[in-house]
Steps between C-alpha positions, in 0.01 A plus 500: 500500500609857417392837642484825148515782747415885416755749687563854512909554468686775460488462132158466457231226542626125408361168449695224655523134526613306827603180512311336764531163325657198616617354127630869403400773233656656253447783303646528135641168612746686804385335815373729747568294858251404735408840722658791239280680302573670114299736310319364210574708178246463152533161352687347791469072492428349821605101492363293855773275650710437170630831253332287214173475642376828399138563675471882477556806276478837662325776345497863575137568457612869412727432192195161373206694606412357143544182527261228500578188724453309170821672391672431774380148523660462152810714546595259828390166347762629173758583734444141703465296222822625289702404834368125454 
């Protein structure tokens, strides 16, 4: 299990991931340790236990506010399925 957190910092207002997991996350395929957090940027790849097994895609819904989930649907299953 993972916690996406919204803070305030002194740069602005960031989304970020902790690892809370006991198999390990990764983002981008980078693992990011059990207890740290990282801040999710646009199009970041979040694989579950094993860099390969990529589960989520992050989107900033202020840069795809036009985006339909079918889009993304077939821009991750393109991205997953080229890996294979």
């Amino acid at each position: 299990m993972n916690n996406i957190l919204n803070q305030k910092t002194s740069t602005g207002v960031h989304i970020f991931l902790e690892d809370t997991s006991g198999n390990g996350t990764f983002i981008n395929g980078e693992k990011v340790g059990k207890g740290n957090k990282q801040v999710l940027a646009n199009n970041d790849e979040v694989s579950l236990a094993v860099k390969k097994n990529k589960a989520y895609m992050f989107l900033d819904n202020n840069i795809h506010k036009r985006v339909s989930p079918q889009e993304i649907a077939a821009c991750f299953h393109r991205c997953h399925d080229a890996e294979v």
